[in-house]
N, C-alpha and C positions, 0 to 999 in steps of 0.2 A: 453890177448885177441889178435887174429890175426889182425892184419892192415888190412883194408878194404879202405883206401886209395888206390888208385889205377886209373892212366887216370884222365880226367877230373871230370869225373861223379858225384864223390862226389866232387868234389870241388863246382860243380855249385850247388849241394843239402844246403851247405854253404853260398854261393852270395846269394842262394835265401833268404835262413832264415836271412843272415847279412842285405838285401836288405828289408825286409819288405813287400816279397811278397805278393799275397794271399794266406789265410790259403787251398786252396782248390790246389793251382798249386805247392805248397810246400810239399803237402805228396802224389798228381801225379806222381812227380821228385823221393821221395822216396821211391813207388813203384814199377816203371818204373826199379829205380836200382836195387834192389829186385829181381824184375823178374829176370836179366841179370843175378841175380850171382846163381838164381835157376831156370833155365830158365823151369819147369814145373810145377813150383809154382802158383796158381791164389790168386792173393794177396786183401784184401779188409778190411777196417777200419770202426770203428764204434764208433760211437760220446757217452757218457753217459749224461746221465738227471738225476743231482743229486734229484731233485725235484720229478721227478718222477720213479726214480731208474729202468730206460731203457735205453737198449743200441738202434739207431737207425745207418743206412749204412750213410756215409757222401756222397755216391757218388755209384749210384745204377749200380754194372758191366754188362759188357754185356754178361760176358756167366751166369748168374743169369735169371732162368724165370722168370716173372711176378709172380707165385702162389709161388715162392721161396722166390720174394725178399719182397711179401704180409709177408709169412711166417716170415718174422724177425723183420718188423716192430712193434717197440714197445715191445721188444724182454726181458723181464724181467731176470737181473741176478741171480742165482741161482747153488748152488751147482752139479746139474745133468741136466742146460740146457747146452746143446750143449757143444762146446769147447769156445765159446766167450761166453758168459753167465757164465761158472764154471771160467775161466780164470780172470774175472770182479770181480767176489764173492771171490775166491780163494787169487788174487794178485800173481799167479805164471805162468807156461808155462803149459796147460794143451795140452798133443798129441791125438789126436783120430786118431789110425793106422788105425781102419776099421770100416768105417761111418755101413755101413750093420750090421755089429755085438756090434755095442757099445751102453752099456746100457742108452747113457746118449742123443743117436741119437733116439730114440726106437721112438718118438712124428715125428721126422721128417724124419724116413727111407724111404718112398715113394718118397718123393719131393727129397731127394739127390741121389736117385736110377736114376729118371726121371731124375736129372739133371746130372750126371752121377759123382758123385761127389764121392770119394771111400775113402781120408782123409784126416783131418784138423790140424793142428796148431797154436792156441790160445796164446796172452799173452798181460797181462794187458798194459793199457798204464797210465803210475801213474806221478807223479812228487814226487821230491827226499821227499818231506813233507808228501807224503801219500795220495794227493788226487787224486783221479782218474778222466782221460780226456776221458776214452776209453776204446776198445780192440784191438786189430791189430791181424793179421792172414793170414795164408794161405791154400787154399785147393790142393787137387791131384784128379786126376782119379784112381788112384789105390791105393792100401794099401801101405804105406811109412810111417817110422820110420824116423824122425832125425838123423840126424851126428850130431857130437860135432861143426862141423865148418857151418853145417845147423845154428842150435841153435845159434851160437855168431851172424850170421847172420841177424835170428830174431831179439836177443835182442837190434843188434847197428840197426837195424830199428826202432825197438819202441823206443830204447832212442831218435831218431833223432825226430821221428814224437812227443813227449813227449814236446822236445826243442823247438819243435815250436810250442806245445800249452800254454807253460810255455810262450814263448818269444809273444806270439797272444792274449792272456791273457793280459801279462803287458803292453803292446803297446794298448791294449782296455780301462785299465784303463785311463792310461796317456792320452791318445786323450778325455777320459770321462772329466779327471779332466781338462783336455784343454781347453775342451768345455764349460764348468759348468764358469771355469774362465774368459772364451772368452764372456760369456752371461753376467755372471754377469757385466764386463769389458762395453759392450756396451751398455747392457740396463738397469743402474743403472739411475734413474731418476736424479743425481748427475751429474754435470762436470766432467770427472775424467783425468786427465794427466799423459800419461807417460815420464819421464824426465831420460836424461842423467844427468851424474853427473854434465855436465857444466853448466844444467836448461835447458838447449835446451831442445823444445818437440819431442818425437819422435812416440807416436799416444796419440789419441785422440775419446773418447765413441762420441753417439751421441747427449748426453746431452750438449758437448760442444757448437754447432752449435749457441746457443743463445750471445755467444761471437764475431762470426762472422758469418753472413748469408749467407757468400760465400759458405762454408762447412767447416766440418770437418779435410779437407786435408788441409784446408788452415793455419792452427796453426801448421803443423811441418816445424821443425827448428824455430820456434817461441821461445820465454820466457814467462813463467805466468807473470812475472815482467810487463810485455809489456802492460796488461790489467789494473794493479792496478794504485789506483790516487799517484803519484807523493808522498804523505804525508805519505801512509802508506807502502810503497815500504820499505823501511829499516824495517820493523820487518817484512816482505814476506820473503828476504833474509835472516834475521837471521832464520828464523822457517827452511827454506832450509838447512842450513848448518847444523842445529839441524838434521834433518833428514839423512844428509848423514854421522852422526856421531853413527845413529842407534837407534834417537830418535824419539819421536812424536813430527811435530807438528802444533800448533792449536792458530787458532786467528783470528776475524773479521776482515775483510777489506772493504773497497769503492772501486769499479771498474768500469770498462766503456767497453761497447762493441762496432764494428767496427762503430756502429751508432754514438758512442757520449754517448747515454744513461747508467745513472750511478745506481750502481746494491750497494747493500750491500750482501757482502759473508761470508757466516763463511766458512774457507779454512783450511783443513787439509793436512801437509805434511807429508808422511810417505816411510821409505827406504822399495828398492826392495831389497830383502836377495836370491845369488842362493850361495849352498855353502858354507854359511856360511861367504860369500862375501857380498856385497852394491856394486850393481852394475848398481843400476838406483833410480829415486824417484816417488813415486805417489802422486801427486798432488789432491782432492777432493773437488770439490768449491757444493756446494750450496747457491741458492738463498736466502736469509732470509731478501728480500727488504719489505716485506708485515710484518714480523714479526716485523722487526726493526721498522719500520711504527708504528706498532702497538702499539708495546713496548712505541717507544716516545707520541703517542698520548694516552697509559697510563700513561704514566710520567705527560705528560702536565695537563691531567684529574685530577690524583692523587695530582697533585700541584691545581688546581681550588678547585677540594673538599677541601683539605686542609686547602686554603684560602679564603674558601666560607663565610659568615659572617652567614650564616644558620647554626644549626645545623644539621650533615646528619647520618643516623646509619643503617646497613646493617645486616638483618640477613639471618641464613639458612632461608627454607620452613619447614624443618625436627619438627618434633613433639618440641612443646613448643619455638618456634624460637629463637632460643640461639643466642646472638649477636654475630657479627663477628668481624666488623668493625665500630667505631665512628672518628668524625672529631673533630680539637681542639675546633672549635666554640659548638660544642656537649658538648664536656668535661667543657667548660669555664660558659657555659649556665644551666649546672645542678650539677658541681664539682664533677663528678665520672672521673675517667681516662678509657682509653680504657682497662688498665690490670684487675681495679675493675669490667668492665661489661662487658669481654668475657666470652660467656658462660653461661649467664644470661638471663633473660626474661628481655622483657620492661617494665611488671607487678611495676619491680624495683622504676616506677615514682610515681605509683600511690599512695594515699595517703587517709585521711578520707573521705575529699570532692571531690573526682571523682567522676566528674557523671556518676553510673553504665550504665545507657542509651547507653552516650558517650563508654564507653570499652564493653557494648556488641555490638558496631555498628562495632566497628574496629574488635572486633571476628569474624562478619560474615562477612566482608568486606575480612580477611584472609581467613576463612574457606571456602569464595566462588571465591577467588583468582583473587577479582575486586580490581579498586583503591577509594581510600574513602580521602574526605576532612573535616577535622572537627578543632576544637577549644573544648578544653576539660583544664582543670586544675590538674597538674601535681606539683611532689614535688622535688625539688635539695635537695642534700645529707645534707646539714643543717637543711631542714626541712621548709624550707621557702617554697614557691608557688608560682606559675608563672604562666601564660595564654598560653598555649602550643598552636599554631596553625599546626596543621599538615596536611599534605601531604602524605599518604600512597600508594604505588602500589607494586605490582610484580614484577619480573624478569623472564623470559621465557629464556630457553635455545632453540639450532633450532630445537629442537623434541619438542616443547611449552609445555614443561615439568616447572613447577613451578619452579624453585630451590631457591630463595632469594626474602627477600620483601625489597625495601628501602624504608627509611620516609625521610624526612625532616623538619624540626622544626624550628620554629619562638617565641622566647620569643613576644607575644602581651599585656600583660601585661598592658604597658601604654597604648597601644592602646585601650584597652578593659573598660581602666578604664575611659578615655578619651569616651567613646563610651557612658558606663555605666552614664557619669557625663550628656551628654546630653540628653541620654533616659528619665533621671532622674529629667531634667530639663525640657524636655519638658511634664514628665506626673504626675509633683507635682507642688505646688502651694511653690512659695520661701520662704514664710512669712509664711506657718505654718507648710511644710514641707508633709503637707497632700494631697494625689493624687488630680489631678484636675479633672472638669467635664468629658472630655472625656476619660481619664481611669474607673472615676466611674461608667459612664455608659457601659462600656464592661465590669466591673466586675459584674454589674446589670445582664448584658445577659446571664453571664457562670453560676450566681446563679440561674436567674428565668429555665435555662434550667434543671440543678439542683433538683431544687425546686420540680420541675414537677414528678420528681420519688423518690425523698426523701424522710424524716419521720417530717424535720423539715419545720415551716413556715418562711419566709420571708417576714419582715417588712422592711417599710423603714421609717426614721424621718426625714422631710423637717422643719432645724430649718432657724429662720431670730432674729434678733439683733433686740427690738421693737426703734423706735425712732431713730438710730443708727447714720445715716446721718446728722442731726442738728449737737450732739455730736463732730461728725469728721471734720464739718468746723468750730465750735467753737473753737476747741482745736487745730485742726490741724493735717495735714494728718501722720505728724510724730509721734504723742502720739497713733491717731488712729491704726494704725499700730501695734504701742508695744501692745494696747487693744485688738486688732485681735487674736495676737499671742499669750496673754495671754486666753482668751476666750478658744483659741485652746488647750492650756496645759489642762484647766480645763476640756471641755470635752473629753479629752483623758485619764483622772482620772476612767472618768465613762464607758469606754469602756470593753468590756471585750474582749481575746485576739482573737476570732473570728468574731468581729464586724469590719466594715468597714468605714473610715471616709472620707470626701473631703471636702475643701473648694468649693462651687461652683460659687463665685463671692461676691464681696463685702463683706458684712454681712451677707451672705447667705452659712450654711452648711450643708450638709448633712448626715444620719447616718444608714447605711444598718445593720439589727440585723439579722443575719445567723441563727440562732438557737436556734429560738423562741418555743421549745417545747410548750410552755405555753401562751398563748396569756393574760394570766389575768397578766403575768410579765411588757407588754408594759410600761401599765399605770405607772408602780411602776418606769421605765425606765424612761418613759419620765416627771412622778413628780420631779424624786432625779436630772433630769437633772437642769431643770427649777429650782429648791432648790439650785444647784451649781451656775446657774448665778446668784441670787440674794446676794449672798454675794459681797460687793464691791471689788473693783480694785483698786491695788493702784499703780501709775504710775505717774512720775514725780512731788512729790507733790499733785498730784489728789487724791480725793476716787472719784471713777468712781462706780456709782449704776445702773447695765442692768437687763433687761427683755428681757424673749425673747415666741415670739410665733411658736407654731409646730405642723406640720401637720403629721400623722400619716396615713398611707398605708398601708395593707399587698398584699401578692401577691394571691389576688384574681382570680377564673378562668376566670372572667371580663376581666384580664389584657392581651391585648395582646402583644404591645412592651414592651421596655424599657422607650421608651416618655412618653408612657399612666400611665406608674405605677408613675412615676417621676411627673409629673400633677397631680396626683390623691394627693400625697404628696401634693401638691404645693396649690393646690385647698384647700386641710384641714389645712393646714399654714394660706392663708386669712383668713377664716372661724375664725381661733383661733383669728388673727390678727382685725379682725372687731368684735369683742367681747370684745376687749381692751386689746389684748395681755398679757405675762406673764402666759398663758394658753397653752393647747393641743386641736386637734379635730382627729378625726379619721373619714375618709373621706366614703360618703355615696354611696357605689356602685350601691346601688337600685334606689338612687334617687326619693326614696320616700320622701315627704315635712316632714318636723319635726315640731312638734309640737313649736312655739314660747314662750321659755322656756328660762328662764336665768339657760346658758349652764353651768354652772362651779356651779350652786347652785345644780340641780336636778343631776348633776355628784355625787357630795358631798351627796346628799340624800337618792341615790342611795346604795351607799356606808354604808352608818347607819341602810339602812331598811334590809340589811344582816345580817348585825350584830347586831342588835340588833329584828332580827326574825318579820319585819314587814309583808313580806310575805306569803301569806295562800295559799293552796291549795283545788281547788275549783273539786268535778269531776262530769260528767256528764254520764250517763251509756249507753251499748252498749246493744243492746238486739238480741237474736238469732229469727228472722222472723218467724220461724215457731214453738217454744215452747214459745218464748217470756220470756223467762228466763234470766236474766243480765249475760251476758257473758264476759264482761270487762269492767271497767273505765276509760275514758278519764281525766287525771288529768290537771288541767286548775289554773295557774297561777292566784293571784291578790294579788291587793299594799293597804295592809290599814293601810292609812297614819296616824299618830295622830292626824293632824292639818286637811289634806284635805278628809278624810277621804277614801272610796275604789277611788283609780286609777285606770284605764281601761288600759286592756293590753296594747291597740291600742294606748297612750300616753306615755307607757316609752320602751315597748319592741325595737322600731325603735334605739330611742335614746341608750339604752343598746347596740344593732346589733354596732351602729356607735362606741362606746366608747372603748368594748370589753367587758364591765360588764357583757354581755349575758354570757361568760362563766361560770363564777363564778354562777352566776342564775342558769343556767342549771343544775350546779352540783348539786346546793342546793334543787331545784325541783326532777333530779333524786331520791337522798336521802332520801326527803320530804315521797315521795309518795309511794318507794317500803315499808320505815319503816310503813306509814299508815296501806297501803291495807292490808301487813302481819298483823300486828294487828288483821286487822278486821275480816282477815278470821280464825285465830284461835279464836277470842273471837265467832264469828259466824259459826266456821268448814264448811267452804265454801272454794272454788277453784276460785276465782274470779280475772282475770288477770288483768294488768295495765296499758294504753297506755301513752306514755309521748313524747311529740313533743322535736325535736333535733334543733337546731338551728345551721347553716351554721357553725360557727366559731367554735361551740363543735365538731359539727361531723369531720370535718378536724383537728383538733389538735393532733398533732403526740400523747400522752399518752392518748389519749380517749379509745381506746381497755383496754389495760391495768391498767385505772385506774376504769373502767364499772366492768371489773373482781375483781379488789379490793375491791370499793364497795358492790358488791354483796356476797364476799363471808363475808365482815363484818356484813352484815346483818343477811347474812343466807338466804336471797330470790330466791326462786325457778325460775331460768331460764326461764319456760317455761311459768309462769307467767307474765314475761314482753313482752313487746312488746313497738316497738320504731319506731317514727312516723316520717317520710322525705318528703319532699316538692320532686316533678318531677322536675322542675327546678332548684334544687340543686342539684339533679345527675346528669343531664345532664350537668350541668356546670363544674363539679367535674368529670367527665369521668372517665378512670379506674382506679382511684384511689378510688372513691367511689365506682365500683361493688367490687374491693379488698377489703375495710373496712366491705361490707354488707357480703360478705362471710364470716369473717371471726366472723361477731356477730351473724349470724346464724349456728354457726360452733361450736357457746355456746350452743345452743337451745334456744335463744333470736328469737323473732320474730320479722318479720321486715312489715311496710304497709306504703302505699305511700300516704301522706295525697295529699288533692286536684288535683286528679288526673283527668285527661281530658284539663286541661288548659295550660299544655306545647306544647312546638312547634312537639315534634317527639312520644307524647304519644302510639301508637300503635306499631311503631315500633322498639320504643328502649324497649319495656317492657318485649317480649321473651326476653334479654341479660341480664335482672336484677335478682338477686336473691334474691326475695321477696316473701310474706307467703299471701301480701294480698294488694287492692286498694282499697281507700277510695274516693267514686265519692263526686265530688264538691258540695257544695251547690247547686251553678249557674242553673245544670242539673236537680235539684230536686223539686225547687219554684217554676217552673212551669205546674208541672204534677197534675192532670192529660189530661188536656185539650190541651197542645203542642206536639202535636204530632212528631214536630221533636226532641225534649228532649228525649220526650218515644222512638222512634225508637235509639235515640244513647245510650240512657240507656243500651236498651234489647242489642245492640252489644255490648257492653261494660263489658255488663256480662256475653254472651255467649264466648266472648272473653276468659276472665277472666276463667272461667269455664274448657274451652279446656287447660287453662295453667294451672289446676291446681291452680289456685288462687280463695282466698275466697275476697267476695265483700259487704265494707260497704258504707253504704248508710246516709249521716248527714246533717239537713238542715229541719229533717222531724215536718211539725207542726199541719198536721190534720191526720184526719183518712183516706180520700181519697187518699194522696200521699204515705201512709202507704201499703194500699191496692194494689195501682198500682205497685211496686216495689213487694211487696209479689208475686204476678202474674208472675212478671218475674222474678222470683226467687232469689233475692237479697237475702245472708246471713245474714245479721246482719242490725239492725235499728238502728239510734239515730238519735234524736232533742227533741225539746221544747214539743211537743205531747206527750213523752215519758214520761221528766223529765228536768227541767232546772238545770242547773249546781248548787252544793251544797257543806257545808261539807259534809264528810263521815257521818258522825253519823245523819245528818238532811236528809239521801236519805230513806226516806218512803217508797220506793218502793223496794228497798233493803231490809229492813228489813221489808218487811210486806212479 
């Protein structure tokens, strides 16, 4: 290739490129020369866009028009554009001798006409690797062909202008990577130092500044050494010399800045390598005074839990909260280690007597991600039991995101039992170990609440020690005492395990019977009691011989506290007690006067006339008002005595009410009278139903339904035959537990009438609510008809009443023809009295069979 050195010219085209000129004043100089050595040449360069595979002018000439230099912008390479576009494509020298005739100008013939442009010479500008930076070129006014020494001409242009995109290029990186290292260098949130080898600094980021608040500049020619405390200076300089041997290195220190104040840093020393040489160090301090803080105040923490005397146990939040972490007092407190119950639920404590209550409280306590305190009984790995007292809450991360629950745990244990021993003491009696008054009486309250919706009755027995007191100052309050205690053994023989006992002072005890289905059991209860204490006692040397007297209660709807049923008790205690004790009394809610009766004999009589069938049934008939046909019989109890011959209801029925014997009566009248009447009507093929009065203590007894059903179907007695006769004031008293009982015996096809109706307190308005078939007007209303005209006006409402509900209305009491009449008038249903027919046997009612 010919030298082109020559003069200055190219040497400066070299200063420039050695110099670092600008890319735009370095291929100007290249041009410039260009021209000189073809001085008709119009020389112009064109930039490429890999990206967008165009060539654009780096520098728009001035003999180029406007609509020329439009023309090239954005100038796509291609085989048959132009001579810079095919030259681009090609990678070689493409000549266009004559812009006018060349097929590859045909797009731009006009515009280089106009610009008077007549040939070009094209050629790549590439780097030795292939990529291309460009095209370079020249135009003519006229048609021109290259020389040989034209052509070297071009190509040591384009190799120059090439050299200095190669050389523009790698000076662009370099200053990139300069810069990238200059950023990271200063705005690394880190300390960072750069160190000569002797440690001298020689700069400094601006994270340093917290070293010194002078500035930055003020640490060179400094030592990192200069900052650190005195103690940890010798392993600063070993990690240094490590560093300048081409190592890493790394290690906590204590430092102090220009204030005094002392920092903790984890400090990294690392060599600067150019070369392949160590020719400085970099020093990287960060602060880790909040971490190291940290750290120790979980150290300190982790040492407290440790040494906590609680037990503490940490789990995830994560589904079934798998333990994480326990403390030894945990481990010590239930003999699992922390390796046996990583990974495990707490489930692990629990055992047969956990209160479920207790682990569903602490489930929703978790599942609602509150804190809960409880006392629950938990098991240790042997299988013993302990009183857990715990402490559960949460852990909130700072998005109060759940993530851990901790407990902490208190073996209570003694506490509890300690707790339990004076609960214990304070709500039992020492000496017979049986609850005292004031527990007895709230366990009164949670039964009679009970009671109220239950199936079962609730009695209570108020017993007393007859004579007791003489006894215990003869003998002495110490023998008295063992007598107490044993008293107490003996009626706990007789308890059954739902029955409730207290002593309630002195010689005084009491006995709640839960589950008195049967109210005929009492008596047999409070016999076998009374039979138990009559056996002697034998205590130090003594036979000791008691009696005792007892008052009988049930939970009457009379009762309204706990005082009242407990007095009512107490009141039938005397009662037995002034009769000469060693007896029972069952207490009169009616307080109707009782007949002056030796009580314990007509008890006893009572008793024989069942069993041995002294009782008859007497009936008296019901007649339909307007055929006067017998439409049912009232069956009517009587006592014919051996000795005293008939007893009148009116002298033992009261007494019976008081005793309980009514029930057993009642059954034996049911019986009695459905076996009769069937009789009568098949031996007379007649339809003639049966009324039978229910008495207070039958109709409430939890198996009266079910044992009504039994009966009847032993019989075989038609449902619709009976009818069953209640007092107003015993429903009322009995509220809705009696409209429940009447639904459910008219739900037999049993019919139901309300004897003596009009003499309760709510008669008109509680009777819409009743489910009854019929009312039976009182006597009272009828003895004086027909002359009382306020009688007859509440009569005629009463049955117009009656009427509108769909109720049939009888009428009893009746003893002439006139009161007969007058009721006819006002349409009463059904008759009975003395006019009719007075009470009889079956087989003696003449009017029946006639």
């Amino acid at each position: 290739m010919t030298s082109f050195y020559n003069g200055g010219t190219s040497q400066e085209i070299f200063n420039l490129i050695g110099q670092a000129a600008a890319l735009e004043d370095i291929i100007d100089a290249i041009t410039a020369w260009l021209g000189d050595k073809i001085p008709d040449a119009l020389v112009s360069v064109m930039l490429y866009s890999e990206q967008e595979q165009t060539l654009n002018l780096i520098k728009e000439p001035a003999y180029f028009s406007r609509e020329y230099i439009a023309a090239l912008k954005d100038l796509k390479i291609g085989p048959n554009v132009g001579a810079y576009g095919a030259a681009a494509y090609h990678r070689r020298l493409v000549v266009c001798e004559d812009l006018l005739n060349d097929p590859n100008w045909v797009a731009y013939k006009d515009l280089v006409k106009q610009n008077g442009l007549r040939a070009c010479w094209s050629l790549p500008i590439a780097h030795g690797s292939g990529k291309l930076f460009g095209s370079f070129g020249t135009y003519y006014r006229s048609i021109k062909s290259p020389t040989p020494n034209e052509i070297d001409l071009l190509q040591y242009a384009a190799s120059l202008i090439a050299l200095t995109f190669e050389l523009y290029e790698e000076r662009k990186k370099r200053n990139q990577l300069k810069d990238k290292y200059q950023s990271f260098f200063s705005f690394h949130p880190d300390a960072i130092f750069e160190h000569n080898l002797d440690g001298n600094i020689v700069d400094a980021n601006l994270a340093t500044k917290f070293f010194n608040e002078v500035g930055v500049k003020s640490h060179i020619g400094t030592k990192i050494d200069h900052f650190i405390e005195p103690e940890h200076r010798p392993l600063a300089l070993e990690a240094f010399e490590q560093a300048k041997h081409g190592l890493t290195g790394h290690l906590e220190v204590q430092a102090h800045n220009s204030a005094g104040q002392k920092y903790w840093l984890d400090l990294t020393f690392l060599p600067i390598k150019v070369n392949e040489e160590i020719v400085g160090i970099f020093s990287v301090a960060r602060d880790i005074t909040e971490r190291y803080q940290n750290n120790e105040m979980l150290r300190l923490m982790k040492r407290s839990v440790d040494a906590n005397p609680h037990g503490i146990i940490l789990t995830s939040a994560e589904n079934d909260q798998p333990i994480e972490y326990v403390n030894p007092a945990f481990e010590q407190i239930t003999g699992y280690s922390l390796e046996e119950l990583k990974g495990k639920n707490c489930r692990i404590l629990q055992g047969p007597d956990t209160s479920a209550e207790s682990v569903q409280q602490i489930s929703e306590a978790i599942q609602n991600k509150s804190e809960i305190k409880i006392v629950l009984k938990n098991y240790r790995k042997d299988g013993h039991w302990f009183w857990n007292k715990l402490n559960l809450g949460p852990v909130f991360d700072e998005n109060h995101k759940c993530t851990h629950f901790i407990a902490i745990q208190q073996d209570v244990s003694q506490h509890v039992a300690q707790q339990e021993l004076i609960a214990y003491q304070e709500s039992h009696d020492h000496l017979t170990g049986f609850i005292n008054n004031k527990l007895f009486e709230k366990v009164i309250q949670e039964k009679l609440h009970l009671a109220q919706t239950g199936s079962a009755n609730l009695v209570l027995l108020y017993l007393d020690l007859d004579d007791f007191e003489p006894l215990n100052q003869s003998l002495g309050h110490d023998i008295g005492d063992k007598i107490l205690k044993l008293v107490g053994n003996r009626l706990s023989q007789n308890l059954q395990p739902e029955d409730v006992i207290s002593r309630f002072s002195g010689d005084e005890f009491a006995i709640l019977l839960t589950q008195m289905t049967d109210l005929k059991q009492v008596a047999v209860r409070a016999e076998e009691i009374i039979a138990g204490l009559s056996q002697p006692f034998h205590v130090d040397g003594y036979d000791i011989h008691l009696s005792a007297s007892i008052g009988v209660a049930d939970a009457d709807p009379d009762i309204k506290c706990v005082k009242q049923f407990i007095n009512a008790a107490k009141d039938a205690m005397r009662d037995a007690n002034a009769e000469g004790g060693n007896t029972w009394h069952w207490y009169n809610f009616t307080k109707e006067p009782l007949p002056k009766v030796d009580y314990v004999q007509l008890r006893h009589e009572l008793m024989v006339a069942l069993h041995e069938q002294q009782f008859k049934l007497f009936y008296q008939p019901i007649l339909d008002s307007e055929t006067g046909k017998v439409k049912c019989l009232e069956a009517l109890i009587r006592w014919q005595h051996p000795e005293k011959g008939f007893i009148s209801p009116a002298d033992f029925i009261p007494f019976a009410e008081r005793t309980g014997q009514i029930v057993s009566i009642g059954e034996w009248v049911l019986r009695q009278a459905c076996e009769e009447v069937k009789a009568w009507n098949m031996q007379h093929e007649t339809q003639i139903s049966v009324a039978i009065n229910l008495s207070p203590l039958q109709f409430k007894r939890s198996g009266f339904l079910s044992d009504l059903q039994q009966l009847l179907a032993e019989i075989e007695f038609p449902h619709e035959l009976l009818k069953l006769e209640v007092t107003e004031s015993m429903l009322i008293a009995s509220g809705d537990k009696s409209i429940e009982i009447l639904k459910n015996v008219r739900a037999l096809g049993i019919k139901v009438s309300v004897d003596d109706f009009g003499t309760g307190y709510s008669s008109l308005s509680y009777l819409r609510s009743l489910p009854i078939d019929e009312i039976k007007l009182d006597r009272s209303f009828v003895q004086h008809l027909p002359g009382n005209l306020r009688d007859e006006a509440i009569i005629e409402a009463m049955i117009t009443l009656a009427h509108k509900l769909d109720l049939e209305v009888v009428a009893e009491g009746i003893e002439n023809p006139e009161q007969a009449e007058c009721l006819k008038s006002h349409h009463c249903d059904y008759l009975q009295g003395f006019y009719y027919a007075k009470p009889a046997r079956l087989n003696q009612l003449e009017l029946i069979s006639s």
